[in-house]
LORO-113122 format. One line per field, with one value per residue (C-alpha): x, y, z; residue number from 1. Coordinates in Angstrom, 2 decimals. Layout:
! LORO-113122
x = X | ...
y = Y | ...
z = Z | ...
i = NUM | ...
! end
This chain:
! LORO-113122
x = 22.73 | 19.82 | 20.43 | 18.65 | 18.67 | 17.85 | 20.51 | 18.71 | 14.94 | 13.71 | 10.07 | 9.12 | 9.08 | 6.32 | 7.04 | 4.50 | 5.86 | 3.32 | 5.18 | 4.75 | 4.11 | 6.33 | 6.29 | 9.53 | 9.52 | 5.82 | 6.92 | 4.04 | 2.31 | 2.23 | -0.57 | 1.62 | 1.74 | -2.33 | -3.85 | -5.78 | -4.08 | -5.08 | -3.80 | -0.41 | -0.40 | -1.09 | 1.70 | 4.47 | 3.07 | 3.54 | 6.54 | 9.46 | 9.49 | 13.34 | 14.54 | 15.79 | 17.99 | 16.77 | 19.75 | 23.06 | 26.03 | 27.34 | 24.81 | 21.83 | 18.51 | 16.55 | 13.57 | 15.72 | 18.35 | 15.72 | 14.16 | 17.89 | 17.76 | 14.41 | 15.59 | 18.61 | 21.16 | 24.19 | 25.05 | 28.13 | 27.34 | 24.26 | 21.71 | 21.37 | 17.40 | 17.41 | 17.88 | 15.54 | 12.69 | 12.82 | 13.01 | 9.76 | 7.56 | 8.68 | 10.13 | 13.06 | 16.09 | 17.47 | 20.90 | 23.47 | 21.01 | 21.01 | 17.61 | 18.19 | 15.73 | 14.92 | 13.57 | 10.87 | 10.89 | 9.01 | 11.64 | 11.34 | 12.76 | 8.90 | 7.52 | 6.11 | 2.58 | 1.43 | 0.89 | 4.41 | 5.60 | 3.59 | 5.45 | 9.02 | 7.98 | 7.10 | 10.17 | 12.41 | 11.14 | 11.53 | 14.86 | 17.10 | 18.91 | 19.45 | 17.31 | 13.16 | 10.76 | 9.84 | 8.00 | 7.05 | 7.43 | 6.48 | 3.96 | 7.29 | 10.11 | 10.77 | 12.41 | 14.68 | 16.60 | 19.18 | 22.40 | 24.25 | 25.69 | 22.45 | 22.20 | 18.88 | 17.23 | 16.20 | 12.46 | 11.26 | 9.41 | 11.20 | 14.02 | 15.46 | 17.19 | 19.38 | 19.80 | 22.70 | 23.50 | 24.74 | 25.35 | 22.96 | 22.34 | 24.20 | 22.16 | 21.65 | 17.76 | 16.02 | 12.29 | 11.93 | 11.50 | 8.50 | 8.27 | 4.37 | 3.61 | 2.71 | 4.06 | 6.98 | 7.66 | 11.18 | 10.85 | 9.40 | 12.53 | 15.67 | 13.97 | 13.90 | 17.50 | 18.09 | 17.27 | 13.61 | 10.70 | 8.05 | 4.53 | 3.64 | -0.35 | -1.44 | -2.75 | -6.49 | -5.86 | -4.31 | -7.21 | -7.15 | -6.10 | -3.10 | -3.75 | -4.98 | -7.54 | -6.56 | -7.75 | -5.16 | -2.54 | -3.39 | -4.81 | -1.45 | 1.10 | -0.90 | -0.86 | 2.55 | 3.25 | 1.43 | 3.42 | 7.02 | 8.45 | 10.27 | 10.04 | 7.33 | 7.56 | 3.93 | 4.24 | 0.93 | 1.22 | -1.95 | -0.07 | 2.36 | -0.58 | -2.48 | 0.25 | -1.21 | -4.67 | -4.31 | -2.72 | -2.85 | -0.64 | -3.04 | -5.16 | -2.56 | -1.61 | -5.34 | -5.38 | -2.18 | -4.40 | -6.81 | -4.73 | -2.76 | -5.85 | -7.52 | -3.99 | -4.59 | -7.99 | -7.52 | -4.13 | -1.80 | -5.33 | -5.80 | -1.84 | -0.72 | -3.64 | -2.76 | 1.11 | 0.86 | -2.04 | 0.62 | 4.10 | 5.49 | 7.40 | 5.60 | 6.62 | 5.51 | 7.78 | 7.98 | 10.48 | 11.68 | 10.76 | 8.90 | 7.74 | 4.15 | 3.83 | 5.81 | 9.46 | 11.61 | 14.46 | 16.76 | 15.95 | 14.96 | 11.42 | 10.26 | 9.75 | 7.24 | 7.70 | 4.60 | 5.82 | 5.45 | 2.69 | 5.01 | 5.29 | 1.71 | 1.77 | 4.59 | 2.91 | 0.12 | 2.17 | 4.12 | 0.87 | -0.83 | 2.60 | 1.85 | -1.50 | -0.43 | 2.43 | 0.74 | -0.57 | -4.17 | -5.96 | -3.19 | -1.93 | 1.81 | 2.15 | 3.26 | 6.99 | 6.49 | 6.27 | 8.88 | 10.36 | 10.96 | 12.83 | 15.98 | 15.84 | 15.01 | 17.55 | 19.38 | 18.49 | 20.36 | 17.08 | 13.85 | 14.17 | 17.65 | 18.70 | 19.47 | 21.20 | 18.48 | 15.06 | 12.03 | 9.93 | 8.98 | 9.37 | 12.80 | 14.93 | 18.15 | 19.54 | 22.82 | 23.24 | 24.01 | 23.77 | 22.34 | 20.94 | 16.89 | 14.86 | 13.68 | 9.92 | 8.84 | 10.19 | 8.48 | 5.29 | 5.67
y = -92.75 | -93.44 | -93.47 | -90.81 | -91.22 | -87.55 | -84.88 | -81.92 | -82.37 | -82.83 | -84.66 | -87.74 | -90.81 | -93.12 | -96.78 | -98.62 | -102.09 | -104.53 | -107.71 | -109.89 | -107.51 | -107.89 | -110.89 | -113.21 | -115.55 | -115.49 | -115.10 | -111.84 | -110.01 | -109.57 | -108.47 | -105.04 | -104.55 | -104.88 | -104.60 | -101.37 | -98.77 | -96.00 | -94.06 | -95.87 | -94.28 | -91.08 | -91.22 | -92.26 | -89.30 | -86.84 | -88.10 | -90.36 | -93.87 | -96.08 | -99.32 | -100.69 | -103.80 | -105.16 | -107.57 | -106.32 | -107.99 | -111.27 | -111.61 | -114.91 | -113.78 | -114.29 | -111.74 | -110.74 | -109.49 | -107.27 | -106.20 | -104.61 | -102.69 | -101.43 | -100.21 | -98.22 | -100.90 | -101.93 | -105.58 | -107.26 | -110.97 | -112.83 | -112.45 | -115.15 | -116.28 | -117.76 | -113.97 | -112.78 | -115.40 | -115.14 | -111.09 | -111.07 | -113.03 | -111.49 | -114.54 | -114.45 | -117.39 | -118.06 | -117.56 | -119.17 | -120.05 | -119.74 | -120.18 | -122.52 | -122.28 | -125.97 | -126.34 | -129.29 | -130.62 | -133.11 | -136.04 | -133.53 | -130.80 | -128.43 | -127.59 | -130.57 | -130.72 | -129.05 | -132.85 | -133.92 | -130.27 | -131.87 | -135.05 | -133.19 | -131.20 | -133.90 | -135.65 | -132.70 | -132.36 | -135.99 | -136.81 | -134.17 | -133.23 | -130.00 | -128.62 | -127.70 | -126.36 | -122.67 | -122.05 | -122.16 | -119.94 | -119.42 | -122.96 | -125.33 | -123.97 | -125.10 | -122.63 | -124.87 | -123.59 | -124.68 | -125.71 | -124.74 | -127.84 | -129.82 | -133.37 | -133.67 | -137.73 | -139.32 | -139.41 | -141.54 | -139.42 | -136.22 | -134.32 | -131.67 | -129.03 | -126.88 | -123.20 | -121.62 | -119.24 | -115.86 | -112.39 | -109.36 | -105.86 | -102.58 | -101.03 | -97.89 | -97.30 | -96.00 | -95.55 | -93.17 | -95.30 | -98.15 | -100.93 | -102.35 | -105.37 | -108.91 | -111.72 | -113.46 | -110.34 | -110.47 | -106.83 | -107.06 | -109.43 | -107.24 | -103.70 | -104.80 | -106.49 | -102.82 | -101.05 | -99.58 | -100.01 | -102.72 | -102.92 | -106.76 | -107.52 | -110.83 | -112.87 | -112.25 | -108.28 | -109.22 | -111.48 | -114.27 | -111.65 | -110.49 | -106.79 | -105.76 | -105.47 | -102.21 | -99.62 | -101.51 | -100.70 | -96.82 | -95.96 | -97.18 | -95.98 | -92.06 | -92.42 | -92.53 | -90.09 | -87.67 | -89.13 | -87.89 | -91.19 | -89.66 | -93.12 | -95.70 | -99.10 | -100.31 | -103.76 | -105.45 | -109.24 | -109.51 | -109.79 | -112.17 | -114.18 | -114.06 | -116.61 | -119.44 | -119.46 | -121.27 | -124.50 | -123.34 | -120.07 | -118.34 | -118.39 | -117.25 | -114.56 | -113.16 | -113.46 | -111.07 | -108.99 | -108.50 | -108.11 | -105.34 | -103.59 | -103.95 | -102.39 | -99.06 | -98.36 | -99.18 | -98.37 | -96.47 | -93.49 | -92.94 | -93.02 | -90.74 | -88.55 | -88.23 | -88.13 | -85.06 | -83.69 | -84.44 | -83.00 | -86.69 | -88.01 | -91.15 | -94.22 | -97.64 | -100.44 | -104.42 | -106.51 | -109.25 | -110.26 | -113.16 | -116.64 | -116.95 | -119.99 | -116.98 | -118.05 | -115.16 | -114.39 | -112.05 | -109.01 | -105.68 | -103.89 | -100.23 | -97.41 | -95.45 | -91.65 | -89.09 | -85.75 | -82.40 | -80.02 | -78.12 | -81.33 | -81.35 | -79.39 | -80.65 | -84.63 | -82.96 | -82.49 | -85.85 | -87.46 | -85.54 | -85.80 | -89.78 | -89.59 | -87.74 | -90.10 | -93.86 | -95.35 | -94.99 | -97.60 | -98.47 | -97.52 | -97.26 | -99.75 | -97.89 | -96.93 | -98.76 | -102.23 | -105.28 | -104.87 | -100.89 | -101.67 | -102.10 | -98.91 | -96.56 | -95.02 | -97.29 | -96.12 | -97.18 | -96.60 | -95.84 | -92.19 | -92.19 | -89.89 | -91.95 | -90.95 | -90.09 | -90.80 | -90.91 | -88.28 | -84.66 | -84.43 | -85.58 | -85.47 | -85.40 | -85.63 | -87.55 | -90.41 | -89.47 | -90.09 | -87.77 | -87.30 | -87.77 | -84.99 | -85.69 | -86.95 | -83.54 | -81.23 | -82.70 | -82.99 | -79.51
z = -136.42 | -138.55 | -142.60 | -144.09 | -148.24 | -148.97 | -147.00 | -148.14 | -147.77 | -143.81 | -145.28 | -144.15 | -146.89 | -147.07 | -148.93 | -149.97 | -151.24 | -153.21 | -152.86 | -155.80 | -158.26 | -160.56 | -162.82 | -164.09 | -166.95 | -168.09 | -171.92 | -172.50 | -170.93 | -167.04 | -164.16 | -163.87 | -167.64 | -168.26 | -164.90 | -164.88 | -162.42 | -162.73 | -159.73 | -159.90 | -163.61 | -162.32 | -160.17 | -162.64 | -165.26 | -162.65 | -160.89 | -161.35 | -162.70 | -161.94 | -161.42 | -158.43 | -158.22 | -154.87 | -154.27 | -153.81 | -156.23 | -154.86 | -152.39 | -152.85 | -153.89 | -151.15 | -149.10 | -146.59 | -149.22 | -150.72 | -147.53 | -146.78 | -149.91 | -149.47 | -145.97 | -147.43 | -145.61 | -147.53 | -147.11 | -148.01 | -147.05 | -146.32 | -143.43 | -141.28 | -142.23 | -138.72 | -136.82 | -139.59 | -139.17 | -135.16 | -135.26 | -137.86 | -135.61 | -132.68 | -130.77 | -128.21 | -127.59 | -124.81 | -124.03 | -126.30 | -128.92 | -132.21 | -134.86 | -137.98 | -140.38 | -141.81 | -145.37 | -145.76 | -148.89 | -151.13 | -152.94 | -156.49 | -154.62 | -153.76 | -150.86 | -149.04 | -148.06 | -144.66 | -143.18 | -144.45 | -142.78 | -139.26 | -139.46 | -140.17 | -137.04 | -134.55 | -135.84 | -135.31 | -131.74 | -130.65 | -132.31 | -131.87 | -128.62 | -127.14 | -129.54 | -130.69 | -133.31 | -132.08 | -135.07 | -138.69 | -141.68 | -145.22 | -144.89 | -145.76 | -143.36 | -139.82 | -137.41 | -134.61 | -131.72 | -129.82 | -131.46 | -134.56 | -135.38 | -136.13 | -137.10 | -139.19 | -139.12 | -142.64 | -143.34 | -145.79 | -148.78 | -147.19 | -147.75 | -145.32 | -145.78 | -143.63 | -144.59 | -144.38 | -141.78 | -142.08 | -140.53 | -139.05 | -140.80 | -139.37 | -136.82 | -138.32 | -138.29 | -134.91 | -133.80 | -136.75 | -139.32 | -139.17 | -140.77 | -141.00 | -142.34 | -141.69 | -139.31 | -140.53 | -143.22 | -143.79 | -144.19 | -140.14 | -139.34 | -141.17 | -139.85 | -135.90 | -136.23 | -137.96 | -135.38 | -136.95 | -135.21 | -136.21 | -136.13 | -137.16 | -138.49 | -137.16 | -139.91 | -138.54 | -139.28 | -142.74 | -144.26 | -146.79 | -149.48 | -147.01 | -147.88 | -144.52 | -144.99 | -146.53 | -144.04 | -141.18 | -143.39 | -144.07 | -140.77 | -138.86 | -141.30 | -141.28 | -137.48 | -137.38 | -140.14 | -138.10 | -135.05 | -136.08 | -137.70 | -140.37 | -142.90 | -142.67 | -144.81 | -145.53 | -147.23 | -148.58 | -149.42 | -151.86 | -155.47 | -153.36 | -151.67 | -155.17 | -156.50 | -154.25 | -154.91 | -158.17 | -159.82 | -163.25 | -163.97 | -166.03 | -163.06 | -161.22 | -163.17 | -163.27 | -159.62 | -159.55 | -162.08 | -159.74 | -156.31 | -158.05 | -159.41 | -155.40 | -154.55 | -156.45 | -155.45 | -151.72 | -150.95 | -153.52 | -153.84 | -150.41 | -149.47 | -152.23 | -150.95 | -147.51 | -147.97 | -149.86 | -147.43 | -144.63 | -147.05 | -147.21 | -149.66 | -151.67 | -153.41 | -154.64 | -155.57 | -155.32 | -153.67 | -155.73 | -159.35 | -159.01 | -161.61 | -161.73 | -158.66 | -156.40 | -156.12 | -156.23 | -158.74 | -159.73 | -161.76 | -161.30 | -159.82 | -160.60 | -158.14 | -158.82 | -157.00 | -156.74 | -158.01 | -156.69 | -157.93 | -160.26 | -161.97 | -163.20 | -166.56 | -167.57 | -167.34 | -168.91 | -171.72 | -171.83 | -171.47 | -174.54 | -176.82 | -175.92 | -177.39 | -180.68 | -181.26 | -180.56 | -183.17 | -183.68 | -181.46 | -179.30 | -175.66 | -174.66 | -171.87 | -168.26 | -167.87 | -164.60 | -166.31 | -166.60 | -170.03 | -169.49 | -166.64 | -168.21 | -169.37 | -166.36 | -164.27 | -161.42 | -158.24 | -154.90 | -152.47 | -153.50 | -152.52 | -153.99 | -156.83 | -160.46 | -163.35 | -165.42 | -163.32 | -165.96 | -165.84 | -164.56 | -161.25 | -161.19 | -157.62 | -157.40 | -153.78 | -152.69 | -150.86 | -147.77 | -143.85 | -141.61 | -137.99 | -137.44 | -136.10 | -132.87 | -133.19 | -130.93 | -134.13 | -136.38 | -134.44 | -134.12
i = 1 | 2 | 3 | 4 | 5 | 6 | 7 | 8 | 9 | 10 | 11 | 12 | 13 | 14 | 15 | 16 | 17 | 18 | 19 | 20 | 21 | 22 | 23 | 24 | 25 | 26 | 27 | 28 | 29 | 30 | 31 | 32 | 33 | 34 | 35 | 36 | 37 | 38 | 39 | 40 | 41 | 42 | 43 | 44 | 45 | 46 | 47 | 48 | 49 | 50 | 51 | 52 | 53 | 54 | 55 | 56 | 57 | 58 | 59 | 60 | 61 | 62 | 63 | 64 | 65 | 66 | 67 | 68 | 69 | 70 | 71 | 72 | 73 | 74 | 75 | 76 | 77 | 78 | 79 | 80 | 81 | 82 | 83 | 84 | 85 | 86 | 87 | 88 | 89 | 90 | 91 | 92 | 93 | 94 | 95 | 96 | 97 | 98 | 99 | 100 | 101 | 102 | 103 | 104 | 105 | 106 | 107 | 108 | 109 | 110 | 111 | 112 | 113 | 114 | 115 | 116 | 117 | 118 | 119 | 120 | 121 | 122 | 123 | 124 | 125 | 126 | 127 | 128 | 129 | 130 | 131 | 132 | 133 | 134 | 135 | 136 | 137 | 138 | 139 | 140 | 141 | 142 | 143 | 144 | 145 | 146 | 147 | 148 | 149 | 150 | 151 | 152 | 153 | 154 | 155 | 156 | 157 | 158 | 159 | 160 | 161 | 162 | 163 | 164 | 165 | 166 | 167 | 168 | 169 | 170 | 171 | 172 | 173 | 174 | 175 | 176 | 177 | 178 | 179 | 180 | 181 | 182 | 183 | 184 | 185 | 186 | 187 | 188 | 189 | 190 | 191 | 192 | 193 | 194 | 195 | 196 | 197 | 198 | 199 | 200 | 201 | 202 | 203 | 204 | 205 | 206 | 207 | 208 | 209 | 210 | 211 | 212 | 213 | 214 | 215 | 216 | 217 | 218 | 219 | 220 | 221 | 222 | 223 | 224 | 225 | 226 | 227 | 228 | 229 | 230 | 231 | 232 | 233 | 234 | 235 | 236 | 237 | 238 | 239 | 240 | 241 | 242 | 243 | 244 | 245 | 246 | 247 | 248 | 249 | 250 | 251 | 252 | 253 | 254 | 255 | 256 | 257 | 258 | 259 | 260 | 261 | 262 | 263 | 264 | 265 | 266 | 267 | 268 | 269 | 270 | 271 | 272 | 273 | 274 | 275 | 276 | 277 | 278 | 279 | 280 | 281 | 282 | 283 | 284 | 285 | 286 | 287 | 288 | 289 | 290 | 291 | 292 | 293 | 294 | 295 | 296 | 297 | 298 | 299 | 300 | 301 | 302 | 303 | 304 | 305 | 306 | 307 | 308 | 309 | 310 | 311 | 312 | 313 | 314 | 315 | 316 | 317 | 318 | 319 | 320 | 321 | 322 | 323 | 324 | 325 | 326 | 327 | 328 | 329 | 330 | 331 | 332 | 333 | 334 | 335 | 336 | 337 | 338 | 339 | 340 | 341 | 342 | 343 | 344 | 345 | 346 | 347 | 348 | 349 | 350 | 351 | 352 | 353 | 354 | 355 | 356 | 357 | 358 | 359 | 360 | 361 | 362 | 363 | 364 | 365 | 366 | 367 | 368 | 369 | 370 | 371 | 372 | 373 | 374 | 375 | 376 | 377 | 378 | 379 | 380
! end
C-alpha cells in the first residue's frame, strides 16, 4: 500500500527538488537569498513557505537519508549506500552478493583525483578474491561486489575507505509515484528499493549543467502526470553540479547564483504552469544543506508550495503591506531563504500539514496512509 501524505485530497503532487540549493556555512549571503527568482517568489507569496528537516533524528546525514524523507518513508536506521548505489544505476548482483561502496581518498582525507580513483580500481580488481568493481559513483567512490567481509590492500598516497552497510526502505511506494532524475541519484536508488517507479537520465540527456537539459525533465514528468502517476519526483542537479566548476568559493557561489536563477526560468515557470493546467499539487524544495565545495550537512531546506487561486488577493495584500512597511530602498529577503528557516513551520513531507505553514494558501491535511487510485481513474 502506497503512502499517500494528504488523506483528503485525490490530486496528484508534483516535487520538484533543486539539489544544492541551499547553502551551509558561507557567513552572508547565499545564491537562494540574492539570486533573482522570480517565479519561485511568486509561488511562496501565493502559497506556503516551511521547513523541512530532511534527515530523520539519529540517523547520519547522508543523500540517501534525505531522499527517504523526500519520498514520505520513515527510517529508523541507516540505508545500506551499497543497495542504494546499485538500485540508482540500475545494476543487478548475482546471487548471494552484496554491493560495498568504497571511498577513495587522498592522505588529507578529500576526494582523490580521477587517476588515483583508476589506480584504486585496477587494484581492487586484481587483489581481492571473490570479489570486483561493478561501478563508480559520485567521481571518488568505488562500488565492489561480492563479499561482505572485504579485506582492502594498502596503496601508497591512498587511503580507502569502507562504508558502512545498512538496511533497505519499507516498500510502500508502487508504479504511482515516479521518481526522475539522473544516474546514480540517490533519490533514483531509495525510490526503486521503495517500490516507486524510476525513470533514470543518462548523463548525455542531463548535460554539463545536469539540469536536463530542462525540457527532458518537464516533458517526462507532464507525460506521466497526464499518465495517472499520482506523485512524480523531478530532481535537477544544476545548483549541486554548479559547486564543482570552481576552486575559489566565491566562484562557486556565483555559479549556484546562476544555476538557481536557470532553474526558475526553465523549470519551476513552466511546471507550476502545467501542474495547475493539469489540477496537481506543486512544490519546490532542496535536499540537503550544503558548504559551498558541495558536501552535505545537517540543517534544514524550505518547501516552497504553489497556492490555490483563492489565495491570490490575499498575497496581493501581504505583498503590498511588505512594501509599506520596508524601509525605503530596501527589499525583505524571500521567506524561502536559509536564515528564515528556523522560523517556518516543521513539516514531515513536503505535502505534509505544519503547525503554522507561512502564508495564504495554507493546507492542512493529516498524515496519513491511503490506497492509490488505479492509473485508469485518474486517466479518466
Amino acid at each position: 500500500m502506497p503512502l499517500r501524505i494528504d488523506a483528503t485530497s485525490c490530486r496528484p503532487e508534483l516535487l520538484l527538488v533543486l539539489a544544492g540549493a541551499v547553502s551551509a556555512g558561507t557567513g552572508g549571503a547565499t545564491p537562494l537569498e540574492h539570486a533573482t527568482l522570480p517565479h519561485l517568489r511568486s509561488l511562496a507569496a501565493t502559497g506556503t513557505v516551511g521547513a523541512l528537516d530532511p534527515v530523520a533524528p539519529g540517523l547520519p546525514v547522508t543523500r540517501a537519508a534525505a531522499a527517504a524523507a523526500l519520498l514520505g518513508l520513515r527510517l529508523d536506521a541507516p540505508l545500506d549506500p551499497g543497495a542504494v548505489a546499485m538500485e540508482s544505476l540500475g545494476k543487478l548482483l548475482a546471487d548471494g552478493e552484496h554491493c560495498t561502496v568504497v571511498e577513495v581518498l587522498d592522505v588529507t582525507g578529500a576526494s582523490a583525483p580521477v587517476l588515483e580513483v583508476q589506480r584504486a580500481a585496477a587494484a581492487l580488481q586484481s587483489q581481492l578474491r571473490f570479489s570486483r568493481v561493478v561501478g563508480q559513483l559520485g567521481g571518488h567512490r568505488l562500488l565492489v561486489a561480492g563479499s561482505t567481509d572485504l579485506q582492502l590492500p594498502r596503496l601508497e598516497g591512498l587511503m580507502l575507505r569502507q562504508l558502512p552497510q545498512g538496511g533497505r526502505p519499507p516498500r510502500t511506494l508502487d508504479h504511482t509515484t515516479v521518481v526522475i532524475a539522473g544516474a546514480g541519484s540517490a533519490l533514483l536508488g531509495v525510490g526503486g528499493l521503495a517500490g516507486a517507479r524510476t525513470v533514470a537520465l543518462a548523463r548525455a540527456e542531463l548535460g554539463a549543467r545536469g539540469e536536463g537539459p530542462a525540457e527532458n525533465l518537464r516533458s517526462i514528468a507532464l507525460a506521466e502526470l497526464s499518465a495517472g502517476a499520482q506523485t512524480v519526483i523531478v530532481e535537477s542537479l544544476a545548483a549541486q553540479s554548479a559547486r564543482a566548476v570552481a576552486a575559489a568559493d566565491r566562484a562557486r557561489l556565483a555559479a549556484v547564483r546562476t544555476a538557481l536563477e536557470r532553474s526558475d526560468r526553465t523549470l519551476i515557470a513552466p511546471l507550476a504552469a502545467a501542474a495547475g493546467w493539469l489540477g496537481a499539487r506543486f512544490a519546490v524544495t532542496s535536499d540537503l544543506p550544503r558548504r559551498t565545495g558541495g558536501a552535505p550537512v545537517a540543517g534544514l531546506v524550505p518547501v516552497v508550495r504553489a497556492g490555490d487561486r483563492g489565495a491570490q488577493a490575499a498575497a496581493a495584500n501581504t505583498r503590498a503591506r511588505v512594501r509599506l512597511l520596508a524601509p525605503l530602498g530596501t527589499t525583505p529577503p524571500p521567506a524561502y531563504c536559509e536564515r528564515a528557516l528556523p522560523s517556518l513551520s516543521r513539516l514531515a513531507h513536503p505535502f505534509a500539514a505544519g503547525d503554522s505553514a507561512r502564508g495564504p494558501g495554507r493546507d492542512e491535511a493529516p498524515i496519513t496512509a491511503r490506497r492509490a487510485r488505479p492509473a485508469a481513474m485518474l486517466a479518466g
